[in-house]
ZAFI-978620 format. One line per field, with one value per residue (C-alpha): residue in one letter; residue number from 1; x, y, z. Coordinates in Angstrom, 1 decimal. Layout:
residu <- (a; ...) .
num <- (NUM; ...) .
c1 <- (X; ...) .
c2 <- (Y; ...) .
c3 <- (Z; ...) .
***
This chain:
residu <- (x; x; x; x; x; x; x; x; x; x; x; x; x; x; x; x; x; x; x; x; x; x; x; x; x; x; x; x; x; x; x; x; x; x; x; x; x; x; x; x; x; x; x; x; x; x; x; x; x; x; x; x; x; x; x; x; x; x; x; x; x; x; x; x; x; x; x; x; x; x; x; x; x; x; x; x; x; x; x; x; x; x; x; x; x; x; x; x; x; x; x; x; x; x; x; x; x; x; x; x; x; x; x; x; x; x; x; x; x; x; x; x; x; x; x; x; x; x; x; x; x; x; x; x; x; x; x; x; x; x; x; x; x; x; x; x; x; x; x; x; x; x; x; x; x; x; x; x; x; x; x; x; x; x; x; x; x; x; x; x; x; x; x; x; x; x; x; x; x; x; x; x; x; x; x; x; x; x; x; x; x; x; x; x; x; x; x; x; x; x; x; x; x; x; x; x; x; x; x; x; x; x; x; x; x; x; x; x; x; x; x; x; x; x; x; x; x; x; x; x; x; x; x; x; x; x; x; x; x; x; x; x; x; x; x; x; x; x; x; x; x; x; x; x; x; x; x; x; x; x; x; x; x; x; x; x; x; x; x; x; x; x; x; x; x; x; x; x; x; x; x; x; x; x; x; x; x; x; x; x; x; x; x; x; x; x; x; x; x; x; x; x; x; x; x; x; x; x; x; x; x; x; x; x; x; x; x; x; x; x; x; x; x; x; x; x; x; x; x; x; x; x; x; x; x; x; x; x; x; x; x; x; x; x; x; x; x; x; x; x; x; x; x; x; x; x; x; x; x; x; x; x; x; x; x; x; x; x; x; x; x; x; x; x; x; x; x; x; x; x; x; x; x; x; x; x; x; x; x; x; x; x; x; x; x; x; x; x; x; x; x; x; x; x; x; x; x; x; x; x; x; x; x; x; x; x; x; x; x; x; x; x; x; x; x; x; x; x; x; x; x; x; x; x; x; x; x; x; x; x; x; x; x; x; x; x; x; x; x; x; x; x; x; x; x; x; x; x; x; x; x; x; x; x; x; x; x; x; x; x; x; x; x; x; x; x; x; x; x; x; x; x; x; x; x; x; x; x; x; x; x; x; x; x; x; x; x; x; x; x; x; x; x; x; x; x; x; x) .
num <- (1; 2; 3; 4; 5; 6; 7; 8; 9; 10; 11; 12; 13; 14; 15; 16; 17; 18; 19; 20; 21; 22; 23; 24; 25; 26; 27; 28; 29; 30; 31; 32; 33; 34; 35; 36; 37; 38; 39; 40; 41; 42; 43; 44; 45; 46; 47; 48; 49; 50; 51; 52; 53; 54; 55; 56; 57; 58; 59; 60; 61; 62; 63; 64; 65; 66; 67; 68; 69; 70; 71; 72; 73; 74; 75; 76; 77; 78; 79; 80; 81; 82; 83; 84; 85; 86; 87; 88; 89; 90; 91; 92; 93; 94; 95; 96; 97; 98; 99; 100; 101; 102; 103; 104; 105; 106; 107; 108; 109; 110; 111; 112; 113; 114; 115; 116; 117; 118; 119; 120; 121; 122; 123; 124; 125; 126; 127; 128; 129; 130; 131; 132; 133; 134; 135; 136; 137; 138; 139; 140; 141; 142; 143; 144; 145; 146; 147; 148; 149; 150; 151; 152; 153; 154; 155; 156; 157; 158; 159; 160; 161; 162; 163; 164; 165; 166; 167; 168; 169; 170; 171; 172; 173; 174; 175; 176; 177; 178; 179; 180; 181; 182; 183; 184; 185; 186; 187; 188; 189; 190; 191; 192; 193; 194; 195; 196; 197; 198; 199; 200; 201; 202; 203; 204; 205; 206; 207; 208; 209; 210; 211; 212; 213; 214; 215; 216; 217; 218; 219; 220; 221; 222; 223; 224; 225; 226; 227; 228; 229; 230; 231; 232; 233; 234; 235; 236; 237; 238; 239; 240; 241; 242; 243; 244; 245; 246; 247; 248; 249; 250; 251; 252; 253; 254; 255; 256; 257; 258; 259; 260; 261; 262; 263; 264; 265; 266; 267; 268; 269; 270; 271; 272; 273; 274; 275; 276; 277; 278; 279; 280; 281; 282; 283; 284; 285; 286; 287; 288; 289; 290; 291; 292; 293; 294; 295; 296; 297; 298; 299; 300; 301; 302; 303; 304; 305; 306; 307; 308; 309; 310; 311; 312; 313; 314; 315; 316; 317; 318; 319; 320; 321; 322; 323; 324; 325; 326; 327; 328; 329; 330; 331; 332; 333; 334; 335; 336; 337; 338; 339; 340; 341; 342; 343; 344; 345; 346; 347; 348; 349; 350; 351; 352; 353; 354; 355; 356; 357; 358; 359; 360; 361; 362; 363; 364; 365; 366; 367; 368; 369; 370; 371; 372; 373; 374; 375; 376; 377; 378; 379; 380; 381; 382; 383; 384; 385; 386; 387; 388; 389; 390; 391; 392; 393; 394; 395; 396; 397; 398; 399; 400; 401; 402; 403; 404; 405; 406; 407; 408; 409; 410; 411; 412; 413; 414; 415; 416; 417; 418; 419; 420; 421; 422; 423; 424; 425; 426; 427; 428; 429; 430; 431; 432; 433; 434; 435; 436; 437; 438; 439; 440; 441; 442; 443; 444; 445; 446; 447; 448; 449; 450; 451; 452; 453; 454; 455; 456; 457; 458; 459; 460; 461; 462; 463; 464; 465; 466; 467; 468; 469; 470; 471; 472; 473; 474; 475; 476; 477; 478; 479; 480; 481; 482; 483; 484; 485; 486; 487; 488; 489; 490; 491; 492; 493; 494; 495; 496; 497; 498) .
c1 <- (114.9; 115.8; 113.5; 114.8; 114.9; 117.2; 115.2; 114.4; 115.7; 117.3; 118.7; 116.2; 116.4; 118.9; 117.1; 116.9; 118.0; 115.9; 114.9; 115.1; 115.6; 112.0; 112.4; 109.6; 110.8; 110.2; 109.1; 106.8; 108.8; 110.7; 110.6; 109.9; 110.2; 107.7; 108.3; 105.6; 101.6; 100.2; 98.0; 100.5; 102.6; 99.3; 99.2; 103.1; 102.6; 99.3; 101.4; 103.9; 102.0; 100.2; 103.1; 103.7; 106.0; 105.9; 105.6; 107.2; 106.0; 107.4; 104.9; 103.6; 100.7; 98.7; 95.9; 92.5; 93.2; 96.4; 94.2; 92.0; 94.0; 96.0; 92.8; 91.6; 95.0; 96.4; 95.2; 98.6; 98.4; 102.0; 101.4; 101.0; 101.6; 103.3; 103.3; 106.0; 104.9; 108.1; 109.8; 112.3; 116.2; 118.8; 119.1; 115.3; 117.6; 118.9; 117.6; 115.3; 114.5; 114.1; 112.7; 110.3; 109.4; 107.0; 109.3; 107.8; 111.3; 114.5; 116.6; 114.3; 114.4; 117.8; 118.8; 116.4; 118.4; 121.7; 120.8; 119.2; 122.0; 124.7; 122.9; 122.5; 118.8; 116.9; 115.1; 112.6; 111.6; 107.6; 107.2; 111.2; 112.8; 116.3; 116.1; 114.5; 116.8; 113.9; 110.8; 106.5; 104.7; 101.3; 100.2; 97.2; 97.1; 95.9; 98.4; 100.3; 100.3; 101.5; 101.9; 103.6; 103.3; 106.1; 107.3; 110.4; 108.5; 107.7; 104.1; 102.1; 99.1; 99.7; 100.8; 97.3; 95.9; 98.1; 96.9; 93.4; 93.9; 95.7; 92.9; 90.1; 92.7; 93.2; 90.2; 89.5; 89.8; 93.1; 94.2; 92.5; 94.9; 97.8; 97.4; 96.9; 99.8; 101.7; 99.8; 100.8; 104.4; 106.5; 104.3; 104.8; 107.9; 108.5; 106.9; 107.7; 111.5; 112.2; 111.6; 108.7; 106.4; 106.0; 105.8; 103.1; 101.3; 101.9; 100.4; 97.1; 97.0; 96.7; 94.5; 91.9; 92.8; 92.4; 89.2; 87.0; 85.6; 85.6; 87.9; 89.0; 86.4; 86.9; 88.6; 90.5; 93.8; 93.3; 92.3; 95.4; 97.9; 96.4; 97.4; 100.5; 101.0; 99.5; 101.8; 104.8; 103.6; 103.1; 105.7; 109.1; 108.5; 104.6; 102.8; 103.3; 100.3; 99.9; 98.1; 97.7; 97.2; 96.3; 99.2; 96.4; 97.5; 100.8; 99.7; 100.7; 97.6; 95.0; 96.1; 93.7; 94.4; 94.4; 96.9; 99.2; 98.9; 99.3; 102.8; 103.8; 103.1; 105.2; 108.1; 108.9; 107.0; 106.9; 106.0; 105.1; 107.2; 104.1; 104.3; 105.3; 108.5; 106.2; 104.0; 107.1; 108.1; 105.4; 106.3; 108.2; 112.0; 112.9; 110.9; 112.7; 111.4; 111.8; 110.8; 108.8; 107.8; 105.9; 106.3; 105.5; 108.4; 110.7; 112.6; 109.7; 109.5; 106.9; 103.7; 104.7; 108.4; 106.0; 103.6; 106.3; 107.8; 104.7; 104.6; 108.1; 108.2; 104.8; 106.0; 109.1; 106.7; 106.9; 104.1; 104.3; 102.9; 102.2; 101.7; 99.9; 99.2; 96.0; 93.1; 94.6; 91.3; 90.9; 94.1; 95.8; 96.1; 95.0; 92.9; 95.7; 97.9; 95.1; 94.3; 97.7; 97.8; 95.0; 96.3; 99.5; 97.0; 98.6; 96.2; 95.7; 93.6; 93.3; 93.2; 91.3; 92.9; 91.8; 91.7; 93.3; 90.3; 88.6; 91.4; 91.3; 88.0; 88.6; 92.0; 89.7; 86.5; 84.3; 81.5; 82.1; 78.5; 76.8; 73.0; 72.6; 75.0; 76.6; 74.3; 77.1; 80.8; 83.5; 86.7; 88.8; 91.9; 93.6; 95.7; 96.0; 98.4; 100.1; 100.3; 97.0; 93.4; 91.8; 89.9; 86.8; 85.6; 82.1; 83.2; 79.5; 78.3; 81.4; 80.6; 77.7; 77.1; 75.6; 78.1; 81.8; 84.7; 88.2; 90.9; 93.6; 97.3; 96.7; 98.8; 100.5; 96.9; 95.1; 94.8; 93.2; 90.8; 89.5; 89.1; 87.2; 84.9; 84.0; 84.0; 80.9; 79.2; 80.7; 80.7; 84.3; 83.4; 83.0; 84.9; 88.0; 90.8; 93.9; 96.1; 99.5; 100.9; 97.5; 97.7; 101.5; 103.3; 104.5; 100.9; 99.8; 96.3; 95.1; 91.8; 90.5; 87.6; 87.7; 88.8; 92.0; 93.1; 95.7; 97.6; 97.2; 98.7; 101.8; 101.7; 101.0; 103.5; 104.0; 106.4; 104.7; 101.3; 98.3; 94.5; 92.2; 88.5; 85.4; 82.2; 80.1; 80.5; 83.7; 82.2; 79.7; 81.4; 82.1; 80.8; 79.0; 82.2; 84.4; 85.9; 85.9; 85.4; 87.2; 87.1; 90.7; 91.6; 93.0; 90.5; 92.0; 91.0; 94.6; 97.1; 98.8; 98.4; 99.9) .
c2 <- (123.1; 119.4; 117.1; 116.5; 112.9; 111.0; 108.6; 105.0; 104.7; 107.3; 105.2; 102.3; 99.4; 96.1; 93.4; 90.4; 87.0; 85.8; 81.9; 82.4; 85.7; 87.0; 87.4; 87.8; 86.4; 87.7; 84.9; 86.6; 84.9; 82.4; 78.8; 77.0; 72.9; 70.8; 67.4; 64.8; 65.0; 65.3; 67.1; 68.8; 69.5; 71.1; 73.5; 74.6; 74.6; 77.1; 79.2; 79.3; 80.2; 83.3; 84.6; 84.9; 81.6; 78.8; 75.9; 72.8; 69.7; 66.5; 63.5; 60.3; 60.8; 63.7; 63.6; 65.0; 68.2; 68.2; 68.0; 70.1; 72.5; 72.7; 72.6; 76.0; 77.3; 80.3; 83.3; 85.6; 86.9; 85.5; 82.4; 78.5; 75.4; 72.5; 68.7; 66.0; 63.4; 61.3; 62.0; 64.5; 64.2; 66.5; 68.2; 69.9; 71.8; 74.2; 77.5; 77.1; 79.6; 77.6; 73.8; 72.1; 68.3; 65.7; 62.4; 60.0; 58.0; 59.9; 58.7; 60.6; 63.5; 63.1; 62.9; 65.6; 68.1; 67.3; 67.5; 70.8; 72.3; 71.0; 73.0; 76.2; 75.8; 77.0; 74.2; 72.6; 68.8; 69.3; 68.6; 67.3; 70.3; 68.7; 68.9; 72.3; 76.1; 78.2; 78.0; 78.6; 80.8; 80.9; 83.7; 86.8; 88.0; 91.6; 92.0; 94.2; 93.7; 90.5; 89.1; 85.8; 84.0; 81.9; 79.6; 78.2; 74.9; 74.7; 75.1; 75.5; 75.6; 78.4; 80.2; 79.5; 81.4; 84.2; 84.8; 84.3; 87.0; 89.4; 88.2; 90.2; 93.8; 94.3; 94.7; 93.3; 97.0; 97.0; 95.4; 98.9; 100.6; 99.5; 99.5; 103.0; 103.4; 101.4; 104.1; 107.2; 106.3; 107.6; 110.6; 111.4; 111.0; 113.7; 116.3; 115.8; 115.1; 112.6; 113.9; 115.5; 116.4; 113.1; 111.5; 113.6; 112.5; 109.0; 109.0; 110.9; 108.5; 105.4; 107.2; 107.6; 104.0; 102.5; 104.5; 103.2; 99.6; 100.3; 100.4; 103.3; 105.3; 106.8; 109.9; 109.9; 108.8; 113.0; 114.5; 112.8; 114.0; 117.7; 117.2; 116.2; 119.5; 121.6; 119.8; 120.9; 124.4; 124.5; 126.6; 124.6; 124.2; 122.8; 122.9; 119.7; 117.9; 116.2; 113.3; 112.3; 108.8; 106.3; 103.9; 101.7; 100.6; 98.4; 95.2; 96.0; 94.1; 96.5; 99.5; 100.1; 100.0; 103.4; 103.9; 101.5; 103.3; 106.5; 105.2; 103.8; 107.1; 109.2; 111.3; 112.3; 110.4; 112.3; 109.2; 108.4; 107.1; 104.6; 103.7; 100.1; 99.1; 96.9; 99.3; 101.6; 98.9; 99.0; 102.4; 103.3; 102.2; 105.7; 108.1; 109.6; 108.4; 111.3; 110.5; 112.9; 111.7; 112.6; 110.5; 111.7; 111.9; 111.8; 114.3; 114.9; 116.9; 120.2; 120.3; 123.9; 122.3; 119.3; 122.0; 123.9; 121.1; 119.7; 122.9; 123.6; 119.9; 120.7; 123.8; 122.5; 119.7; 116.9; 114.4; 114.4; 111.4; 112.3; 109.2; 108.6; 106.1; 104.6; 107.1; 110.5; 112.1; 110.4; 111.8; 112.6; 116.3; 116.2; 119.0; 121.6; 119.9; 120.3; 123.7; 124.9; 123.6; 125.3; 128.6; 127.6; 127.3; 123.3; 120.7; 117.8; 114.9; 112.1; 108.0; 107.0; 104.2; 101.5; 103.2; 100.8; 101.0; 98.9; 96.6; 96.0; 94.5; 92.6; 90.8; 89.9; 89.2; 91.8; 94.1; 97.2; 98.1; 94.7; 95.7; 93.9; 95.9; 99.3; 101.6; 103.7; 104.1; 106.9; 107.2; 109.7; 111.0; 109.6; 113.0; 116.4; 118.6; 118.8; 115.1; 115.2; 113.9; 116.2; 119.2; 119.7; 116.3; 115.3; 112.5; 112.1; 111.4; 109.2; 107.2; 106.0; 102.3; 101.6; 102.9; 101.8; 103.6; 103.3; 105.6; 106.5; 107.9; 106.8; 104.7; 107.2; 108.4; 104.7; 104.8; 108.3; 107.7; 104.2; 106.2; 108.8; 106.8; 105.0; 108.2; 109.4; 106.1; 103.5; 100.0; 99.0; 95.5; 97.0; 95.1; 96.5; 95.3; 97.2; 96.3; 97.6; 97.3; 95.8; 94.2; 93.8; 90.3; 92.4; 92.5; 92.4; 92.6; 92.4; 91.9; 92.3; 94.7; 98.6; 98.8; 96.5; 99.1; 100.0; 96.8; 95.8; 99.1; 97.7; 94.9; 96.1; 99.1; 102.5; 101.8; 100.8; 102.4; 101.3; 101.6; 101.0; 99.8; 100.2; 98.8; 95.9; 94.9; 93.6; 90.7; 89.4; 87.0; 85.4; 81.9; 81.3; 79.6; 83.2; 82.3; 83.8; 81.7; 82.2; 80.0; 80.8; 80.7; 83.8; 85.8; 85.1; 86.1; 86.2; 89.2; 90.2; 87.1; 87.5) .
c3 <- (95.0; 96.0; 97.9; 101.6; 101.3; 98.6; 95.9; 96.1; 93.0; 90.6; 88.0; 85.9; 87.3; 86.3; 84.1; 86.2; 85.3; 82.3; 81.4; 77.4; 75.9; 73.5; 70.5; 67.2; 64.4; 60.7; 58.8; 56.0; 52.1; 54.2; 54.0; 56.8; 57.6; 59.5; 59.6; 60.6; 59.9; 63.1; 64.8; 67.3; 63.6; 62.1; 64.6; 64.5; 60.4; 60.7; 63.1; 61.1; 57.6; 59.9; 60.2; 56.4; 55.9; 53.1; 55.2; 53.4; 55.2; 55.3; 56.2; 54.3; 56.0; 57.4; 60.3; 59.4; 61.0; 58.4; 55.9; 56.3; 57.2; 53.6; 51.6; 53.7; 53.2; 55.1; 56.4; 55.4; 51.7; 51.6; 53.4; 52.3; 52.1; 50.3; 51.2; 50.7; 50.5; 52.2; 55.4; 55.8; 54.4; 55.6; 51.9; 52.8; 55.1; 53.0; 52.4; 55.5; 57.8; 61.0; 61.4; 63.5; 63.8; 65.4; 66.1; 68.0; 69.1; 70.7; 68.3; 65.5; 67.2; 68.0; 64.1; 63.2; 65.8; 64.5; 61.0; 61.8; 63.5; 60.9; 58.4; 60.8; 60.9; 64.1; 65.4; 67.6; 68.0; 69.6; 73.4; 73.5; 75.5; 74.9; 71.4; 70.8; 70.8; 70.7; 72.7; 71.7; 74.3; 74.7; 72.3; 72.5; 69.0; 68.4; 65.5; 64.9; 68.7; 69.4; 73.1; 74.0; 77.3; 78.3; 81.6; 80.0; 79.9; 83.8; 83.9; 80.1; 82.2; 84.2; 80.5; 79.0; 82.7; 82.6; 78.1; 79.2; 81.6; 79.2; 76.5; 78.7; 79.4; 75.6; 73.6; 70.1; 68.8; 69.5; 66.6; 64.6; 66.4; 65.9; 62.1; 62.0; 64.2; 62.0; 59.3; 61.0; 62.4; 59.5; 59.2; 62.7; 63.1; 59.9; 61.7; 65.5; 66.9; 69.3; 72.8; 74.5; 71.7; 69.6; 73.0; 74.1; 70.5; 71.2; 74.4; 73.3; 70.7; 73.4; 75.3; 72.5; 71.5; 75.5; 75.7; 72.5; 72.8; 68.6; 65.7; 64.4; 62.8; 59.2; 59.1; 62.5; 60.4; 58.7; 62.6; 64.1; 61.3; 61.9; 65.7; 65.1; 63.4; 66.1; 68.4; 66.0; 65.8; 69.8; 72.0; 72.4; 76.3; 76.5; 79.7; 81.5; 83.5; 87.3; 87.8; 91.7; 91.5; 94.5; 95.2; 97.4; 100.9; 99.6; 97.1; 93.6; 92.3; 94.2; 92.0; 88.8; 85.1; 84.8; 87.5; 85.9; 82.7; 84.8; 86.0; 82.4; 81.2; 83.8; 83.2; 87.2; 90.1; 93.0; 95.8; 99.2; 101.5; 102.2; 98.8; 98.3; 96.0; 94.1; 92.7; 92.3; 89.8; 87.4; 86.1; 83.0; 83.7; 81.6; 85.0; 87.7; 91.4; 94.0; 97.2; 99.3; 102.2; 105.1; 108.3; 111.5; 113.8; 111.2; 108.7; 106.2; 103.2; 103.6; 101.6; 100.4; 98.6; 96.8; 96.0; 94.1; 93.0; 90.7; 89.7; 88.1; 87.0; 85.1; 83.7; 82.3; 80.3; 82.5; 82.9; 87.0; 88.8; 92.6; 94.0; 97.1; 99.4; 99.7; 98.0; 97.3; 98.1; 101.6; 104.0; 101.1; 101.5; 97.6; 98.1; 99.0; 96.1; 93.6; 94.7; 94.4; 90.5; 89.9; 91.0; 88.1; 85.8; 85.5; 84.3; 87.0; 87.7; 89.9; 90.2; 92.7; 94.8; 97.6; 100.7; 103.6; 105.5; 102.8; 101.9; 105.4; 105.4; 102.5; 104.0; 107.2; 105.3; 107.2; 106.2; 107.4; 106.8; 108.0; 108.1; 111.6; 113.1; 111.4; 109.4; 108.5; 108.3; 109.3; 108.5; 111.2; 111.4; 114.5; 115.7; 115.3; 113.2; 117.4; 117.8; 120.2; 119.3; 117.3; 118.7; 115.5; 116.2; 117.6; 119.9; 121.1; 117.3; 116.6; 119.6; 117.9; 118.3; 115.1; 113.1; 112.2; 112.7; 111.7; 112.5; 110.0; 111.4; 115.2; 116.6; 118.8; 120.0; 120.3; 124.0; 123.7; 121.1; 123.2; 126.4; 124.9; 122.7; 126.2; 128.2; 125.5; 125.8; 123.6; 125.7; 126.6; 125.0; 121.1; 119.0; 118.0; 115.3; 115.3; 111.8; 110.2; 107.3; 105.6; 102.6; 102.3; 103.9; 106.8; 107.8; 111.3; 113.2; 116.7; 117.6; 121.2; 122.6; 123.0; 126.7; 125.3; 122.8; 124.8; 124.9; 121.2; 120.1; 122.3; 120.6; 117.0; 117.6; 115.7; 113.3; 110.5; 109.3; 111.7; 111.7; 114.2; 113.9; 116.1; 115.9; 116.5; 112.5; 113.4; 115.4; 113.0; 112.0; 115.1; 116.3; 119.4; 120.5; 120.8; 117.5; 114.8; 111.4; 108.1; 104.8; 104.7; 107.9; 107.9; 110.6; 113.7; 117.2; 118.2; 119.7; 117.1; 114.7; 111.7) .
***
């Protein structure tokens, strides 16, 4: 059975244009040259004797931090150091595994290069660009996991943000981990093939790893050895799993960890035509993307073909991502996809996402809750399985003026739902914000009272996906002026400011 709609993207995508190509770089026995004895050489000389290298250095003199440094000595069993005490002479060069320097003057570092490159040595002349042919990053050290950070030179201090970042995602425990990886990999690899199986080990194995704030505990080595045979003994063709995950309303930095994991993780990703091309992105190059869409008005997919579709996909082993929109539990039609898997007898579970009523609030800073105003909040689904309003609504209870309320999928019905809020009661001067596209830099809002909802749908249009919001909340934050204040600037009282 094929999907009624072609994928995004059925082939991985094409690496982009990189600054410097990343490479890590064996050093453990070699010898290594740092000439000069300061502190900026200190720190490329400890770097370099981590890594397992005898550092040779070439100074007359060393700084404090020099000093100290050698009488500590490395932390690598096979790291050290040795001093010269002279400068460097191009006869140093031979034998070297790569060089680095500290020269004050051009011409230095000039001389240095040239020596270095006659003698086919890697080098690198400290904070002179035009004399180095390999670059430092900025480094996150859970070795055997090793991450390095670099901006080709254009901005160090954005590097040290984006390692302090990464510093808090991967906990000190990982560095367990990937020891007894590094433990298990040649007996894993004995008794599972490449494919499906030793995957499905591997990823079990980062689970457990991703879910323990604690190193490895004694005897886990022997437990994950006997499910690696278990694996091997399973049936050829293993039961697959579906993992509905939310896609949030379009901003690849809203989704969660686990959804990111989720999408690494993936074998087929069955997505959303809401779905944004950025999150798309952050899955596992190796996944197939099969779009199946559901748009009203247009050529859609049937929930029945998707249903089947997990299903085969799941039975033939696959690790199936059905990737939603938004929150798969809120619109989402999870429960009739979840339901069906059951019946199969296929393992599923879900990722929550941000629903795009709350990233809504977020972009334009309101509470949809604020105690002066809304008690409560409802999310409603702005048509019908017909196109109308729907019928198994209580419009008298939704027309409550102390609750918010924000509409999902109803553009098409906007001047409806405003006439009948106001035919049950609801003043024709509520507040009401009508947005598409939230969170993504096609965004638009308009902002204008409930008896207006007519003519900010017009603006807004029904091309893209809308909301619409009711309730005196929306105001709070407006000044006794008629504007309405923003740190940012970004709340506007405008028609359809963008």
């Amino acid at each position: 059975m094929d999907v009624l709609q072609p994928p995004r993207s059925e082939t991985p995508a094409r690496m982009e244009p990189l600054a410097k190509l990343p490479v890590f770089w064996a050093l453990e026995g070699k010898r290594v040259i740092v000439a000069g004895g300061s502190d900026a050489a200190a720190w490329k000389a400890e770097l370099l004797a981590a890594c397992g290298a005898e550092v040779h250095i070439y100074a007359d003199e060393l700084s404090d931090t020099f000093d100290k440094l050698i009488l500590r000595g490395a932390e690598h069993p096979q790291g050290g150091f040795i001093h010269h005490c002279h400068g460097w002479n191009e006869a140093m060069f031979a034998g070297a595994a790569i060089a680095i320097a500290d020269c004050e003057e051009v011409d230095e570092a000039q001389a240095f290069f040239d020596a270095a490159r006659i003698a086919g040595v890697p080098v690198n002349v400290i904070d002179k660009p035009a004399f180095c042919q390999f670059q430092f990053g900025s480094i996150v050290n859970r070795s055997p996991v090793v991450v390095s950070i670099s901006t080709d030179g254009a901005a160090p201090i954005l590097a040290q943000a984006i390692r302090r970042r990464i510093e808090t995602l991967l906990p000190r425990a990982l560095k367990g981990w990937a020891e007894l990886a590094q433990l298990l990999r040649e007996t894993v690899n004995e008794r599972l093939a490449p494919g499906p199986l030793r995957r499905a080990f591997w990823e079990k194995f980062v689970d457990r790893a991703f879910s323990s704030s604690d190193t490895p505990e004694e005897g886990v080595r022997g437990l994950l050895v006997e499910e690696a045979e278990r694996l091997r003994e399973a049936p050829a063709h293993s039961k697959g799993r579906v993992t509905l995950v939310g896609a949030g309303p379009g901003d690849a930095e809203l989704l969660t960890l686990k959804a990111v994991r989720a999408l690494q993780a993936a074998d087929v990703i069955l997505f959303d035509d809401l779905v944004s091309t950025e999150v798309l992105e952050l899955s596992r190059r190796e996944a197939k993307r099969m779009l199946v869409g559901k748009r009203g008005g247009r050529t859609s997919c049937r929930q029945e073909d998707i249903n089947d579709m997990m299903v085969r996909l799941a039975k033939a082993g696959k690790r199936v991502v059905r990737l939603k929109s938004g929150d798969p539990m809120i619109f989402g039609r999870a429960g009739e996809e979840i339901a069906h898997l059951d019946r199969e007898n296929i393992p599923v579970d879900v990722i929550p996402g941000i629903t795009a009523a709350s990233a809504m609030a977020s972009r334009l800073g309101i509470s949809l809750t604020h105690r002066d105003h809304a008690q409560s909040v409802r999310f409603i689904t702005g048509h019908s399985r017909h196109g109308g309003l729907p019928a198994n609504v209580d419009w008298a209870t939704v027309a409550d003026p102390h609750t918010t309320t924000v509409f999902y999928m109803g553009g098409r019905t906007a001047p409806l739902i405003a006439d009948r809020l106001i035919e049950e009661g609801l003043s024709p001067e509520t507040p009401a914000i009508i947005i598409s596209d939230v969170s993504r830099s096609t965004q638009r809002d308009w902002h204008g009272t409930l008896s207006t909802v007519a003519s900010g749908i017009e603006e807004i249009g029904y091309d893209n996906p809308v909301l619409i919001a009711v309730g005196s909340a929306l105001a709070a934050r407006q000044s006794g002026t008629g504007e309405v204040g923003h740190l940012d600037g970004y709340f506007r009282l405008a028609v359809g400011a963008r």
